[in-house]
TIRO-541525 format. One record per atom (N, C-alpha, C, O, CB): residue in three letters; z, y, x. Coordinates in pm, whole numbers, plus 32768, in hexadecimal, padded with zeros to 4 digits. Each point is the difference from the previous one (the first is absolute). Last residue first. Glycine has a CB too. Layout:
# residues N
ALAZYX ...
This chain:
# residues 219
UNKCB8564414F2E UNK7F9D7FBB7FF2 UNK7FFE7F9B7F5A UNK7FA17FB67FE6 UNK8065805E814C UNK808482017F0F UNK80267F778004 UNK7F737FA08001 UNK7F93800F7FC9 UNK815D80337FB3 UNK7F6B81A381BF UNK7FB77FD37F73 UNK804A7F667FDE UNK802B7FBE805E UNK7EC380CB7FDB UNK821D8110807E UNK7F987F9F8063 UNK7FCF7FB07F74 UNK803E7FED7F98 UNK804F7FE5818D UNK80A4819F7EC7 UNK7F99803E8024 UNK7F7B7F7F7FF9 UNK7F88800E7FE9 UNK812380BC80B3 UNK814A7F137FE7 UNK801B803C7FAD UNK7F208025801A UNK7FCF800E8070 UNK81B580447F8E UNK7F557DFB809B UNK801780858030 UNK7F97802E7FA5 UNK7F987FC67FE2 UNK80C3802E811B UNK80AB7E707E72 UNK7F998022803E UNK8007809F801E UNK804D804A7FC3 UNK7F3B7EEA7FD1 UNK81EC7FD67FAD UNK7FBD7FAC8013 UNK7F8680028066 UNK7FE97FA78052 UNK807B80417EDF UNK816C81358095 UNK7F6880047FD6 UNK7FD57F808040 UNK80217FE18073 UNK7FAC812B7F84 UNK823A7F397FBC UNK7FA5800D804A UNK7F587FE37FF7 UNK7FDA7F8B8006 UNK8102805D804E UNK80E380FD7E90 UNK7FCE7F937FE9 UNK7F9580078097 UNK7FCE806E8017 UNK805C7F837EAE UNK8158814A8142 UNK7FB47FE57FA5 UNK7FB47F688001 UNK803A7FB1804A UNK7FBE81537FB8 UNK817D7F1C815B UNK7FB180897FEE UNK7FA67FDD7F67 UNK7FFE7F867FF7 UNK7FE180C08141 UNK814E7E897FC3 UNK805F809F7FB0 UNK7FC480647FE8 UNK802C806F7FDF UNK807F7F7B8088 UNK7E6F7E6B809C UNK803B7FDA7F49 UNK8064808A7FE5 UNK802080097F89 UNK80007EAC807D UNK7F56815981C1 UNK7F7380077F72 UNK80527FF17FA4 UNK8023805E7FB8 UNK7F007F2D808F UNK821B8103813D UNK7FD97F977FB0 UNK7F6280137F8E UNK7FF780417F98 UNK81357F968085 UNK7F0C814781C5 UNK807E7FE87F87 UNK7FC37F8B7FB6 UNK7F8E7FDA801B UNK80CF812E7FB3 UNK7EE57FE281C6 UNK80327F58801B UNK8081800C7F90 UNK80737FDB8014 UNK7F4E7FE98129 UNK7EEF81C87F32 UNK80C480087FE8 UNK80247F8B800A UNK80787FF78019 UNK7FB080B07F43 UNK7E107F0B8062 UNK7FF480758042 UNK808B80328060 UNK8002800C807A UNK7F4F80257EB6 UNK806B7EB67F55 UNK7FB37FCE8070 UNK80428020807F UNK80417FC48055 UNK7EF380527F2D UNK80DD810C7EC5 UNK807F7F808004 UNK7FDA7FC880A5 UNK80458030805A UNK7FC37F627E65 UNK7EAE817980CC UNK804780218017 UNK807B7FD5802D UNK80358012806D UNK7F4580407F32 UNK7EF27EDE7F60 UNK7FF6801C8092 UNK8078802F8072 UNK80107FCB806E UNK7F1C806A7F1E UNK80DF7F827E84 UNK80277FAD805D UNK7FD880138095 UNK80407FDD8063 UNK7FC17F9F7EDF UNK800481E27F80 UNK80697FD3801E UNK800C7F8A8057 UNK80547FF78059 UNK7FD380727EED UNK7E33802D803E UNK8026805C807F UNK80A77FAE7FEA UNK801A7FB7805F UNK7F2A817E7FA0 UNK7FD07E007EE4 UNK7FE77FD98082 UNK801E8053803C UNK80147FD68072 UNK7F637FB47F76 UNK80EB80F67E9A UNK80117F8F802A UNK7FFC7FC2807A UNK805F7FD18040 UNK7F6F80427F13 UNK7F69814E7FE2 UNK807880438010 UNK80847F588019 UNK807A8000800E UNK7F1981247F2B UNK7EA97EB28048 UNK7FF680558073 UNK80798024805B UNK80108007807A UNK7F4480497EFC UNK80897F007EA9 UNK7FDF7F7A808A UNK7FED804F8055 UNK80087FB2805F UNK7F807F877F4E UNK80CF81DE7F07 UNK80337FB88036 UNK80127F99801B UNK806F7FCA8002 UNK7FA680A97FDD UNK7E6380A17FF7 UNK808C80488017 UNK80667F998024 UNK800E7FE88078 UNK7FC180D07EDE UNK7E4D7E83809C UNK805E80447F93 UNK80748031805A UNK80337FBA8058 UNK7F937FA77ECD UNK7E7B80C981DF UNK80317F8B7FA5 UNK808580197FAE UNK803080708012 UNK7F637EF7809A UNK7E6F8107806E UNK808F80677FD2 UNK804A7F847FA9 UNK7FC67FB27FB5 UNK7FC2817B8022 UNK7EEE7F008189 UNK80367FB87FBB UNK809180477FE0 UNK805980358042 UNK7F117F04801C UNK7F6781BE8099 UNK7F7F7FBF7F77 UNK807A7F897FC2 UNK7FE87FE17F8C UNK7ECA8022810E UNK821E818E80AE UNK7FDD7FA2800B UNK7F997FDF7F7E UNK7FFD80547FA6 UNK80D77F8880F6 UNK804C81907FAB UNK7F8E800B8059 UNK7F977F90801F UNK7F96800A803E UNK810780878017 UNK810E7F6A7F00 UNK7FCD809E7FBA UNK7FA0801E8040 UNK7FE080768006 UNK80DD7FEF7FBF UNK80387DEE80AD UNK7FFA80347F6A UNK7FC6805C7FBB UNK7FEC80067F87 UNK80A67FB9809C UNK7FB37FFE81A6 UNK7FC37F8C7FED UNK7FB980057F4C UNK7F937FEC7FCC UNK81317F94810C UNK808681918019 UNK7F7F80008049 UNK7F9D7FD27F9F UNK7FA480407FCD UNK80C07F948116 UNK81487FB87EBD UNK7FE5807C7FC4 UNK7F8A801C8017 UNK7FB480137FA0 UNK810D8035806B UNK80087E6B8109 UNK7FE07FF37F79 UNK7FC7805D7FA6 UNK7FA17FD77FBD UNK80F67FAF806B UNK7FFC80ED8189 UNK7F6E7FBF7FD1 UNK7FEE7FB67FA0 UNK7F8D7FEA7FDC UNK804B801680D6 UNK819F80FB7FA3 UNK7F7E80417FD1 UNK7FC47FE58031 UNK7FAE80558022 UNK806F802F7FA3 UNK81627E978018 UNK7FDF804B7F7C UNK7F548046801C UNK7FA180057FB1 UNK819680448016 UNK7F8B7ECC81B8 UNK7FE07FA67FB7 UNK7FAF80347F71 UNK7F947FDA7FD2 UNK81377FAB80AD UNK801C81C780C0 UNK7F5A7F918029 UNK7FB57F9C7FAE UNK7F867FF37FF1 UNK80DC800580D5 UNK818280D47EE5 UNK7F9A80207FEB UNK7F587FED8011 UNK7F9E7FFC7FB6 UNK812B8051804E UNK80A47EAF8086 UNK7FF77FF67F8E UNK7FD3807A7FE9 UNK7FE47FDE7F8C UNK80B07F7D804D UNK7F9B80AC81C7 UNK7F8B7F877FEC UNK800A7FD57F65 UNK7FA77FB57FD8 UNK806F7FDE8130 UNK811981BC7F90 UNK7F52802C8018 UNK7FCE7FA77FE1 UNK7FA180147FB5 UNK804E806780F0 UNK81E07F1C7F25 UNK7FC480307FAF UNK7F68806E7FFB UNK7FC7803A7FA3 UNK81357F7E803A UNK7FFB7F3281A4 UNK7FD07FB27F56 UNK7FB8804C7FBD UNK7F877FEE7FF0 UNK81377FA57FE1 UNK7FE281308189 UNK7F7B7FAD8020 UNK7FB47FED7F9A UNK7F8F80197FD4 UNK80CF7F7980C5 UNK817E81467F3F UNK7F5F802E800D UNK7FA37FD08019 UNK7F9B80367FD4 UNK80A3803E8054 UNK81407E597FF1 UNK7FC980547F7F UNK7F8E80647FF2 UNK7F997FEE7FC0 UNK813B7FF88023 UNK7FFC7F0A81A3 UNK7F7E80077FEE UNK7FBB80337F7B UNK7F89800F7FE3 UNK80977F4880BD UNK81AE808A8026 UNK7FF080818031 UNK7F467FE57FF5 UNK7FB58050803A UNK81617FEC8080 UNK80697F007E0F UNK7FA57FC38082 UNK7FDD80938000 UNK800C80557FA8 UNK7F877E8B8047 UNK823B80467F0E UNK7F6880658020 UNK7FDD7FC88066 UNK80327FAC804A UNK7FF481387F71 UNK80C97D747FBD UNK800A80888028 UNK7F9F80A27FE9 UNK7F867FF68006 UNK80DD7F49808A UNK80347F0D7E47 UNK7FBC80268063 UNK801280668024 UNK801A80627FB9 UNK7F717F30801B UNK80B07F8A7E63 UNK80877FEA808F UNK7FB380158094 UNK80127FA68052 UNK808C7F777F21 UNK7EA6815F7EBC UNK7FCC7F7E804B UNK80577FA7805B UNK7FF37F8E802D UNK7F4B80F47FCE UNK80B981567F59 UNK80287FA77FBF UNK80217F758027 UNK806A7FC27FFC UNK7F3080CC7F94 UNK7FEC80AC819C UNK80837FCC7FFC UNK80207FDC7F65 UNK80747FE27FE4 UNK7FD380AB80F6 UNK7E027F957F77 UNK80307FC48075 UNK80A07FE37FE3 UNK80357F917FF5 UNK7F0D80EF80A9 UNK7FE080A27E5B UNK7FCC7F777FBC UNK804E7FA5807F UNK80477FA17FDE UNK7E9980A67F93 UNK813A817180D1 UNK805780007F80 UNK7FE57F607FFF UNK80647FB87FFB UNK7F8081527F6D UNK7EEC7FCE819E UNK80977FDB8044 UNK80577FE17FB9 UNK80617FCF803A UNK7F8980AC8050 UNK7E697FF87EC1 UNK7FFF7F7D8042 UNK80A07FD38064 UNK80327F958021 UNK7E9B80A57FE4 UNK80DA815F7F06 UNK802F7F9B7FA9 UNK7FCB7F538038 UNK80137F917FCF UNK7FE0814B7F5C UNK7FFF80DA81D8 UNK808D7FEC7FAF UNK80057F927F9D UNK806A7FCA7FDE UNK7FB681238033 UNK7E3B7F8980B8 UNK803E7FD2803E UNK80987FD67FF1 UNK80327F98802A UNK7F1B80CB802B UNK7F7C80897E97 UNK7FE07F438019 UNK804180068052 UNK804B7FAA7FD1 UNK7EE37FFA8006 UNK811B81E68001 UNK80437FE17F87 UNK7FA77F548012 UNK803D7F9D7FD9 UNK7FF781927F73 UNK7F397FE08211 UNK80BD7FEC8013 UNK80117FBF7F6D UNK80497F9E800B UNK8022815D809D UNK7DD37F767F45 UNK803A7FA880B6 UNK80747FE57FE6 UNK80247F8C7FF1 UNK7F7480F080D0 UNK7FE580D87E2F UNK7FD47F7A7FB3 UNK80267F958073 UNK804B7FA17FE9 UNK7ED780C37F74 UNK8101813E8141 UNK806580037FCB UNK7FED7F4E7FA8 UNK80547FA58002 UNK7FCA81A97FFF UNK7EC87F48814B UNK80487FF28043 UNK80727FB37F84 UNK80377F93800B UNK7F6A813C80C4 UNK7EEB800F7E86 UNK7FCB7F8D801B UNK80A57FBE8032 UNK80397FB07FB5 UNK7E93809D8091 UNK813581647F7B UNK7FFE7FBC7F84 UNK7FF47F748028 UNK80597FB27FDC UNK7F4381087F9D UNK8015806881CB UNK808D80127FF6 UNK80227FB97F67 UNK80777FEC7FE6 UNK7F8F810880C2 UNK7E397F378004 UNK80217F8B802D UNK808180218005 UNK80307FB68055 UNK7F107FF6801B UNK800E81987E8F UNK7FEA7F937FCE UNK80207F648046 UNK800F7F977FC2 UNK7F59811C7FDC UNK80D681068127 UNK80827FF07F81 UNK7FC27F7C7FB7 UNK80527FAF7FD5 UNK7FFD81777FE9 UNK7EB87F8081CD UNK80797FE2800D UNK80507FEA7F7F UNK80647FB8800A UNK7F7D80BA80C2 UNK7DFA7F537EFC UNK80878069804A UNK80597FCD8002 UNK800D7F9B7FBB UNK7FCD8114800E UNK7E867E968006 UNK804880257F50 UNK805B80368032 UNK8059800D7FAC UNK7F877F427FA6 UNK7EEF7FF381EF UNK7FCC800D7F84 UNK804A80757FA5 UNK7FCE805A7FBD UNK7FF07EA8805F UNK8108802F817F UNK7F8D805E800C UNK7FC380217F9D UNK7FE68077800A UNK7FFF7F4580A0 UNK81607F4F7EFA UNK803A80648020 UNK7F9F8047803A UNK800280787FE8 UNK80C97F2F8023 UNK7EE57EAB7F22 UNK803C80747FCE UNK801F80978029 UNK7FFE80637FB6 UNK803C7EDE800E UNK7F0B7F2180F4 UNK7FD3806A8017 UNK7FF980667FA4 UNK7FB480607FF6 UNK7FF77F27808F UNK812A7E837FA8 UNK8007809A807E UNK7FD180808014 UNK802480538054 UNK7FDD7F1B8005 UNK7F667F427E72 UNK80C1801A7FD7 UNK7FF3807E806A UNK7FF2807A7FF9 UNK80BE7E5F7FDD UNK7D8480807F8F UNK80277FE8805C UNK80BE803D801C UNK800F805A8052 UNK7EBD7F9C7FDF UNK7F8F80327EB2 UNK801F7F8E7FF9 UNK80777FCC8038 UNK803A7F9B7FD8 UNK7EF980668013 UNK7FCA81C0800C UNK7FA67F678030 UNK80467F8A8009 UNK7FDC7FA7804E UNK7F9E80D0803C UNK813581237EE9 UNK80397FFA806B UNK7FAF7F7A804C UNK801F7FBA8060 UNK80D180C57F38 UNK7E8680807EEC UNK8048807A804B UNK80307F9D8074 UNK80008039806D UNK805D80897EBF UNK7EF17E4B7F8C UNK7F7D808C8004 UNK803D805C806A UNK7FB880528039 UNK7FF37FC27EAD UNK81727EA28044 UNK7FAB7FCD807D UNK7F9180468039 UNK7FC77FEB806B UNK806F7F577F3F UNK80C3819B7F05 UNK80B87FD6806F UNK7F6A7FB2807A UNK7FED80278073 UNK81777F567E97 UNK7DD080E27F2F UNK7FFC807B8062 UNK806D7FE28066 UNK8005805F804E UNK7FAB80567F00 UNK80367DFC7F85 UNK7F9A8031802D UNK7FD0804A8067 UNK7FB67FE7805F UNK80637FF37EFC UNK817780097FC5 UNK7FE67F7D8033 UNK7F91802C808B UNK800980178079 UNK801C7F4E7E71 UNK802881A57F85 UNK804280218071 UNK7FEF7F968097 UNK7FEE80208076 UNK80B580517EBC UNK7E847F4A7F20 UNK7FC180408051 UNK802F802D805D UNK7FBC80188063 UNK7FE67FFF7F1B UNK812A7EC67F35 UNK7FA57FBD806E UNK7FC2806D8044 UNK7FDE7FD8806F UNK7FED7F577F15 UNK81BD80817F57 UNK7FD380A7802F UNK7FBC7F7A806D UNK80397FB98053 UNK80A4817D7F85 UNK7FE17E027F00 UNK7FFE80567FD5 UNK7FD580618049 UNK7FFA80707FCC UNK80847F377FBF UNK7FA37ED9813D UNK7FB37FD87FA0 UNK7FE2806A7F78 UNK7FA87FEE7FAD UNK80B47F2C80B7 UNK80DE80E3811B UNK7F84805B8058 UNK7F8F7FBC7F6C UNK7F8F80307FFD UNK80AE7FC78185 UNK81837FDD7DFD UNK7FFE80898026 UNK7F708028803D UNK7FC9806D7FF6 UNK813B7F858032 UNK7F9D7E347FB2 UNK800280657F6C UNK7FDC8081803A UNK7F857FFB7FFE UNK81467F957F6D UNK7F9E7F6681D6 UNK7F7B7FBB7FB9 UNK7FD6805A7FC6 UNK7F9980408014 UNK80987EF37FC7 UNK8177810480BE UNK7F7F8042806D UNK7F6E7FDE7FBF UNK7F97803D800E UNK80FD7F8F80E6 UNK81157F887E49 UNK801480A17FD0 UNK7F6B80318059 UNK7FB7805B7FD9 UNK819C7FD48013 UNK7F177E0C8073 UNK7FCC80127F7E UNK7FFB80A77FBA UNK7FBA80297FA3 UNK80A67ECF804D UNK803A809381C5 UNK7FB47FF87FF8 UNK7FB07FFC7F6F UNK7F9280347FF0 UNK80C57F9180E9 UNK817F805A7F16 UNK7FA580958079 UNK7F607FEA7FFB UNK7FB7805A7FD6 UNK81177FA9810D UNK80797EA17E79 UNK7FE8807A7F9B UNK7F96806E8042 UNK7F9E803F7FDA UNK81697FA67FC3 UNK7F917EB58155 UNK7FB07FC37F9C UNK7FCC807F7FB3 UNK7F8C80207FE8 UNK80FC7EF58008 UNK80D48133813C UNK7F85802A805C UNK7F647FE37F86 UNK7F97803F7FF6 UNK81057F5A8136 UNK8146801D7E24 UNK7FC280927FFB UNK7F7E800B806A UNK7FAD805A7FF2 UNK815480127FD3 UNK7FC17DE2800B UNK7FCE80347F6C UNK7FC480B28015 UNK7F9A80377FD8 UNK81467F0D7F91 UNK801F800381F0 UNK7F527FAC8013 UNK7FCE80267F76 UNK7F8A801E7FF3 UNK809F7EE780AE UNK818A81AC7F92 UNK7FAA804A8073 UNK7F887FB07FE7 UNK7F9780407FFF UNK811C800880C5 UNK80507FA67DAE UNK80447FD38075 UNK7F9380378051 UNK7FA180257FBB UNK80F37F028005 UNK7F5C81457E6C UNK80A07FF67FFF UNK7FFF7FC480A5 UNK80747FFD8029 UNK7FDE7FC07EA1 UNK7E36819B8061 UNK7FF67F8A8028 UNK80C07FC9802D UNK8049804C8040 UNK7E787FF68019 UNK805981907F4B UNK80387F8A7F87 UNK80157F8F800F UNK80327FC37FA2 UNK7F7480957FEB UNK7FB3810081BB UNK80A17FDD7FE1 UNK80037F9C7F9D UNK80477F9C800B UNK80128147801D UNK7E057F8C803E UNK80547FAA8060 UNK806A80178005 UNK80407FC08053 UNK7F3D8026801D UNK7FB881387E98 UNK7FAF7F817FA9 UNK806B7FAA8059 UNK805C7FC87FC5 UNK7E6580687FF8 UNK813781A78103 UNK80697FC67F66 UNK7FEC7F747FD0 UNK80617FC97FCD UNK7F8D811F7FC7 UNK7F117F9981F1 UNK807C7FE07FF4 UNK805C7FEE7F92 UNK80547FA97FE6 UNK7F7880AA80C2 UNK7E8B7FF47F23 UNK80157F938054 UNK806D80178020 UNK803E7FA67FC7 UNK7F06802B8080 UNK804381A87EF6 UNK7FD17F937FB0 UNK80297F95804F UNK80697FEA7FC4 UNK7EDA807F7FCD UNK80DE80F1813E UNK808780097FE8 UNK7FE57F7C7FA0 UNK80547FA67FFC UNK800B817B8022 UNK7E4A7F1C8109 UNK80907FBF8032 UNK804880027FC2 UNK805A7FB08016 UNK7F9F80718083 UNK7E7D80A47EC6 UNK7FF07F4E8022 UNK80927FEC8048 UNK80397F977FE2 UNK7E968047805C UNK80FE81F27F4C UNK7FED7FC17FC8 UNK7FF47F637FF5 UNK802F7FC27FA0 UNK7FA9810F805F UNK7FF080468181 UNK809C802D7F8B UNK80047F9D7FA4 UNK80517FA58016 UNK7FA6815E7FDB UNK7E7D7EC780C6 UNK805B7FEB8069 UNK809A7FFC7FD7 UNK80597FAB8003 UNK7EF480C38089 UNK7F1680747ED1 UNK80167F987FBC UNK80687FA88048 UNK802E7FAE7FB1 UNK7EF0806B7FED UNK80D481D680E1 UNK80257FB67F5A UNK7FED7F827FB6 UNK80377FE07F97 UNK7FA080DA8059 UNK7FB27FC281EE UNK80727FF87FD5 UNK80277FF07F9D UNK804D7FA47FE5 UNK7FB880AA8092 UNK7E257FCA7FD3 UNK80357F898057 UNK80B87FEC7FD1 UNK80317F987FD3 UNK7EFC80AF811F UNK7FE781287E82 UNK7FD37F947F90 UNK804A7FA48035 UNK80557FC47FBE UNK7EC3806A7FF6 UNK810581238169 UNK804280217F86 UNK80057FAD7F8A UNK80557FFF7FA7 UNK7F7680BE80A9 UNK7F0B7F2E812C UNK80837FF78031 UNK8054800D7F89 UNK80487F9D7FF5 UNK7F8380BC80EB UNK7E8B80297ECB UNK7FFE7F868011 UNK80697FBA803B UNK7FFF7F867FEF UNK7F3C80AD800B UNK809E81A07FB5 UNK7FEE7FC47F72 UNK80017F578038 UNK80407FB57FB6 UNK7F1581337FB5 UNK80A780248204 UNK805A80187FBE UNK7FFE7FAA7F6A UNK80547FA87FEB UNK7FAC813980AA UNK7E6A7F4E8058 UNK80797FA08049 UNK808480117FE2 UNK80467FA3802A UNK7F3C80598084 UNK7F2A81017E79 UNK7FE67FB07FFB UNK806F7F8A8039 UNK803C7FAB7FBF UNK7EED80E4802C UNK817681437FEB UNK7F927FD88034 UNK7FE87F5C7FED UNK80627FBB801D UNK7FBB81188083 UNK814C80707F09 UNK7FCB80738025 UNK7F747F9E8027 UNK7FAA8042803B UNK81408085801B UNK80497F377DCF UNK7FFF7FB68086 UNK7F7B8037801B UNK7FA680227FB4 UNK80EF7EF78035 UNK802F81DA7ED1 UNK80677F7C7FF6 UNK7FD07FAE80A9 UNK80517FDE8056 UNK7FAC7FF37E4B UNK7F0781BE810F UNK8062800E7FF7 UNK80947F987FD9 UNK8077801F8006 UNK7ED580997FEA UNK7ED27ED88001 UNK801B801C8099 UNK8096804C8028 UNK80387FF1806C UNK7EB280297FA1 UNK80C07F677DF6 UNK7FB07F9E8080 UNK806280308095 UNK80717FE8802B UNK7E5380257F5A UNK80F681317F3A UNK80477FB27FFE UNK800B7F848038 UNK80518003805C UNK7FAD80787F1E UNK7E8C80518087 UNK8034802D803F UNK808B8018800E UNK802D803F805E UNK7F167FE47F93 UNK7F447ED47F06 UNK803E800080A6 UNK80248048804C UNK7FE57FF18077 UNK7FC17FA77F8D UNK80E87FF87DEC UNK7F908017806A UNK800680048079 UNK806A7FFB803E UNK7F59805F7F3F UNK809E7E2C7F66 UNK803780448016 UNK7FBE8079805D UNK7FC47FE58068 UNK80D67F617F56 UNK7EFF7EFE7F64 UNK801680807FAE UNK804780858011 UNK802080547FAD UNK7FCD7F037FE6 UNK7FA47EB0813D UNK80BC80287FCA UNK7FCB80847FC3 UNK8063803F7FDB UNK80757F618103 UNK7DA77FD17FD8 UNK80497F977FB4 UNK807780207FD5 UNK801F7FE07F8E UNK7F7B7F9080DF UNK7F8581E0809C UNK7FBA7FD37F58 UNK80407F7A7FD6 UNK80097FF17F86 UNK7EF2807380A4 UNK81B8800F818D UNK803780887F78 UNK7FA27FDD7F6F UNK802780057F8C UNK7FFB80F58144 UNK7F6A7DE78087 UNK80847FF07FEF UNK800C80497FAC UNK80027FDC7F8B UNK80467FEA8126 UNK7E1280907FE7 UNK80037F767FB1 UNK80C980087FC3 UNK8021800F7F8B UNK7EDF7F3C8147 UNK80C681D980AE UNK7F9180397F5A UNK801F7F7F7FB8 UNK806D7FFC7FC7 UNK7E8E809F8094 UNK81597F12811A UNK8080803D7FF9 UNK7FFC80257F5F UNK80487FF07F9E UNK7FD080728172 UNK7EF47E1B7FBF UNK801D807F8023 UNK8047801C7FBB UNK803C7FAF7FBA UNK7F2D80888094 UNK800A7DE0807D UNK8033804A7F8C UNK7FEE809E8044 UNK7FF180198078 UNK80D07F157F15 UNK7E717F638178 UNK7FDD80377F95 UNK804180587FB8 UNK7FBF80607FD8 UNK7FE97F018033 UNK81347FC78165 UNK7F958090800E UNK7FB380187FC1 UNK7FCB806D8019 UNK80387F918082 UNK81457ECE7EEC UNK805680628036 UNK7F7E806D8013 UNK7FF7806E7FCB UNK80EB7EF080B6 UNK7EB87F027E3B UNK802C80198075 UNK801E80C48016 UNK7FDD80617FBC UNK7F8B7E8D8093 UNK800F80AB7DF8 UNK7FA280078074 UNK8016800B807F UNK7FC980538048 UNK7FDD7FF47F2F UNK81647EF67EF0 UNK7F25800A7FF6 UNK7FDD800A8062 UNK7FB97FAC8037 UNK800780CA7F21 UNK81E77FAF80E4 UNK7FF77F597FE1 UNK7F6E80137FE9 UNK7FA77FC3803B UNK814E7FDA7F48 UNK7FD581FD807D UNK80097FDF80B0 UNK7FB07F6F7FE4 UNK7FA67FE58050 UNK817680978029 UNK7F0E806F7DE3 UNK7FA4800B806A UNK80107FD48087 UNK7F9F7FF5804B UNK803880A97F37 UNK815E7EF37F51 UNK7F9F7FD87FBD UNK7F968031806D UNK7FC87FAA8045 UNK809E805B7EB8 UNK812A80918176 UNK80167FA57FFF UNK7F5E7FC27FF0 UNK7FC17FDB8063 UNK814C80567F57 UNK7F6581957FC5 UNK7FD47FCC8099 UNK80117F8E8012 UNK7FB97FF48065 UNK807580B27FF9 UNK80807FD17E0D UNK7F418024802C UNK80047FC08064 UNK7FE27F89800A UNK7FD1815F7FBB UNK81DD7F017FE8 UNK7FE67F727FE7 UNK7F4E80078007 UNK7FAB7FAA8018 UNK815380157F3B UNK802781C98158 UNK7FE57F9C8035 UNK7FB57F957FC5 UNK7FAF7FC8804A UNK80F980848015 UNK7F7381287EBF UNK7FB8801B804F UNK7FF17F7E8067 UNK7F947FD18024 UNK80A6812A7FA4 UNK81117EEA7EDF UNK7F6A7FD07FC9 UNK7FD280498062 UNK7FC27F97800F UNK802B80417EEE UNK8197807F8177 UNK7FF17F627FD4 UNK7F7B7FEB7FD0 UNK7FC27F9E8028 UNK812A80477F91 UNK7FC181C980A9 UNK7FE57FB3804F UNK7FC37F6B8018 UNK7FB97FC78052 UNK80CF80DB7FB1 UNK803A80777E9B UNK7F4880148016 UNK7FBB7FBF80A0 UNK7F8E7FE68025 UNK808F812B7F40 UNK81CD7EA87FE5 UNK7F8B7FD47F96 UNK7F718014803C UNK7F9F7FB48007 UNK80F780967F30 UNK80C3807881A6 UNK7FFA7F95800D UNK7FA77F9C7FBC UNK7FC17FA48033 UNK80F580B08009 UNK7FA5817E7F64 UNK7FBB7FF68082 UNK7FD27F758020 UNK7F8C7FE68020 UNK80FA80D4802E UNK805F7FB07E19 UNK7F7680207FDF UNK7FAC7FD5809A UNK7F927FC9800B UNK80B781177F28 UNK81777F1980DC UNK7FF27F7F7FC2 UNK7F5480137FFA UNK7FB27FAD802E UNK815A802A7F37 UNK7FFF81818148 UNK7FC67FB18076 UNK7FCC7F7D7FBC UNK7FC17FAE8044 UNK80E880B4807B UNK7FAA81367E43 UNK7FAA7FFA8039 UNK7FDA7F80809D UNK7F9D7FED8047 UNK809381177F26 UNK81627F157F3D UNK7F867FD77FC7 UNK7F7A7FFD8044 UNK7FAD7FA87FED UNK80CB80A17F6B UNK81427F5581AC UNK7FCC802D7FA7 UNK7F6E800F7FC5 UNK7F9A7FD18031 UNK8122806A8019 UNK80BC7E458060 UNK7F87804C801D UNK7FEA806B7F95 UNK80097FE67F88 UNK7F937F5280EC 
């Protein structure tokens, strides 16, 4: 890159992480545009010359954190030496990441009510072309685990791996939106065992199995 696209990219980056902070204060039809350029410091007419409109700046946030959370999650889920270790890894890379950026979080249920499917009405074609892509990489490594396993693929991998998202984000749901918040990892626990469950892989190859669900008061 050259210098002027590094400066570009840079200034991109803190205009987005503005917009970020305000979409999370003030939902999508509170924020303005004004507010944005005064948080990132940028004026607004630079602003409108980097991006042509409110819904732009918010598609743009949608992708960069998007970029970002898959390549993070995928790199993390390589390290893992066998397919159930790397799905182990994935989800623990998913914990980490929305516990560092809770407002994106935030703004992902603010935009799609919660709801997977409505990525693509919400957040455009390239963001449910992201979504699709996180689809196939759980899905590759649940087929990996199978013929570890001495099994065949199953042509229900995609299934699988929607309903192991389903699983992630209502946990997540649950976590960033919820009054009981409970330690990281007993969280990141029980989503493994849930999961394991889930794939009918062994509990005992997954981390230690939680005693109690993650959140719930002791008697």
């Amino acid at each position: 890159m050259s210098r002027r696209e590094r400066e570009r990219s840079f200034r991109n980056r803190l205009l987005l992480e503005a917009a970020e902070e305000v979409f999370a204060a003030r939902g999508f039809q509170g924020a303005t545009v004004e507010e944005i350029a005064r948080r990132s410091e940028i004026a607004i007419a630079t602003l409108y010359k980097l991006f042509g409109s409110k819904e732009e700046i918010f598609a743009a946030l949608a992708e960069y954190r998007q970029d970002e959370f898959l390549e993070e999650v995928a790199r993390f889920a390589r390290t893992g030496s066998t397919p159930q270790a790397q799905i182990e890894r994935l989800i623990e890379a998913v914990f980490h990441y929305f516990d560092r950026h809770q407002a994106a979080f935030r703004i992902y249920l603010g935009a799609t009510h919660g709801f997977l499917w409505h990525i693509r009405s919400s957040l455009g074609d390239r963001s449910f072309a992201k979504y699709q892509e996180f689809v196939k990489l759980l899905a590759s490594l649940i087929d990996a685990g199978r013929q570890q396993r001495a099994r065949r693929p199953s042509d229900d991998s995609a299934r699988l791996a929607v309903a192991v998202l389903g699983v992630l984000h209502g946990l997540l749901t649950r976590r960033h939106t919820g009054n009981a918040r409970g330690k990281l990892e007993e969280e990141i626990a029980y989503a493994r065992f849930l999961i394991a469950r889930l794939l009918g892989t062994s509990a005992a190859a997954t981390s230690s199995v939680p005693q109690r669900r993650p959140g719930a008061r002791r008697r």
